[in-house]
C-alpha positions as CSV (number, residue, x, y, z in Angstrom):
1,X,-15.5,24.3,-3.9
2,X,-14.3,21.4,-5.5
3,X,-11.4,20.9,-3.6
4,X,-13.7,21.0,-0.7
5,X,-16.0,18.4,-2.4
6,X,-13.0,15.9,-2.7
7,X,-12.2,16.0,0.8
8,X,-15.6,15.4,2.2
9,X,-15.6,13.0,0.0
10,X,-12.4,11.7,1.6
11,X,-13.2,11.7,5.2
12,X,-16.4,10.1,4.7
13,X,-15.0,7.1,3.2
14,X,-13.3,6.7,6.0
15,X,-16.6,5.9,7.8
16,X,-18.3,4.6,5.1
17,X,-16.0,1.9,4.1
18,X,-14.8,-0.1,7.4
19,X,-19.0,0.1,8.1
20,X,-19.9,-1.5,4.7
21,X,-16.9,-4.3,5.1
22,X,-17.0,-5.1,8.6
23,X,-19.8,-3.0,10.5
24,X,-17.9,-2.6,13.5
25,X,-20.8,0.2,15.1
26,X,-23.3,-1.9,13.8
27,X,-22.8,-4.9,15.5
28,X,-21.0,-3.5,18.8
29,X,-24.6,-1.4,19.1
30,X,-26.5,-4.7,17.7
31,X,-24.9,-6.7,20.6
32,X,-25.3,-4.0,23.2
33,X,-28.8,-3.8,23.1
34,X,-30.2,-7.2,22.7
35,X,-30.3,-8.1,26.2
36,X,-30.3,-12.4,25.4
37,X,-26.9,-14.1,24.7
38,X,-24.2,-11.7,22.3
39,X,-25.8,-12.3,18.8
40,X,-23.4,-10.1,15.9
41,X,-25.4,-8.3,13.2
42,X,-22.8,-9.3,10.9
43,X,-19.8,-11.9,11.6
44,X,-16.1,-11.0,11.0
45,X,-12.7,-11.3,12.5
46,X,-12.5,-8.0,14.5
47,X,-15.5,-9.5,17.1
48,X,-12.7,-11.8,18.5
49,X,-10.9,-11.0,21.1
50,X,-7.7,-11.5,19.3
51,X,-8.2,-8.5,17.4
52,X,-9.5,-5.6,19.8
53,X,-6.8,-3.7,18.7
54,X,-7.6,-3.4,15.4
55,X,-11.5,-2.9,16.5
56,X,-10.1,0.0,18.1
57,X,-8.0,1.6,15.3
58,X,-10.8,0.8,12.7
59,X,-13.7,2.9,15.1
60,X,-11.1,5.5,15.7
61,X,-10.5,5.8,12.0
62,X,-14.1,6.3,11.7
63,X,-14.7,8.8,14.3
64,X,-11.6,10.8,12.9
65,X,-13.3,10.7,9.4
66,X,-16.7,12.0,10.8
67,X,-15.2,14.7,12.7
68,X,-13.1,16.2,9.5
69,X,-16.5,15.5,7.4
70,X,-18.5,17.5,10.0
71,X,-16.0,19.8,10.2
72,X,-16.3,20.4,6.4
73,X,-19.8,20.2,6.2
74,X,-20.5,22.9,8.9
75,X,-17.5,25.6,6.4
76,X,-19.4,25.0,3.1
77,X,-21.3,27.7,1.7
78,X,-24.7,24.7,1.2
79,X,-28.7,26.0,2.0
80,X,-28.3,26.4,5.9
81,X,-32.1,23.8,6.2
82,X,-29.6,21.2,4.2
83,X,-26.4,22.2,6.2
84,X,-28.1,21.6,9.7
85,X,-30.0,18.2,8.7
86,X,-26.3,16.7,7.0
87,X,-24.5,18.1,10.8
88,X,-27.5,16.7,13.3
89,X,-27.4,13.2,10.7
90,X,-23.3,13.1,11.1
91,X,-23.5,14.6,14.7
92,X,-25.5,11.8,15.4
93,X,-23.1,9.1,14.0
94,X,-20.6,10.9,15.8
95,X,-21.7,10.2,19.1
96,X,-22.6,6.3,18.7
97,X,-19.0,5.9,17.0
98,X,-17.5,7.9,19.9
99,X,-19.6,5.3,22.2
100,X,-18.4,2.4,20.6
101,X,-14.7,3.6,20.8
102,X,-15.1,4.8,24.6
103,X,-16.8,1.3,25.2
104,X,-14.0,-1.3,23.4
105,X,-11.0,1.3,24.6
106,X,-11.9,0.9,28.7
107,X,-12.7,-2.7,27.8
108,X,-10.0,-4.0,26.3
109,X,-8.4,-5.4,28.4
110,X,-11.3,-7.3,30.0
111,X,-13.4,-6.6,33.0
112,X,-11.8,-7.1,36.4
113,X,-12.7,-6.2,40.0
């Protein structure tokens, strides 16, 4: 159990910390639906173009952390009410980090015709 503990606590980091230092979900999903002129929630280096690669390695760091963390959560042995409101809250984050990667992968290399 404890061992289990640890590594949840692991893979959660792994979303928790690029968010809290440079909120890469947060602004992409900031930006994406304000419909004026792109306003970030929260400035930093990876909303230039010069760094879209690294936009894209932090998000899929993220989504690799909330899989293994949902992963983990739906194993434990925790009260199954608790158990499904942790899996439809990291389900949840799941799917807007999977959005933001899908979104900055196809684009990054600009829009053409």
């Amino acid at each position: 159990m404890i061992k289990q503990k640890v590594w949840l606590s692991v893979f959660t980091t792994m979303f928790v910390v690029p968010e809290i230092l440079w909120s890469p979900v947060s602004n992409f999903l900031y930006s994406f639906f304000k419909d004026s002129e792109p306003i970030v929630f929260r400035p930093n280096f990876l909303i230039t173009s010069d760094f879209r690669n690294w936009l894209i390695f932090v998000v899929f760091i993220q989504l690799i952390g909330l899989i293994c963390s949902l992963v983990l959560i739906i194993r434990s042995n925790i009260n199954l009410a608790n158990k499904i409101l942790i899996s439809l809250l990291f389900t949840f984050f799941l799917l807007l980090t999977a959005f933001v990667l899908f979104i900055t992968f196809s684009l990054r290399n600009g829009v053409s015709f």
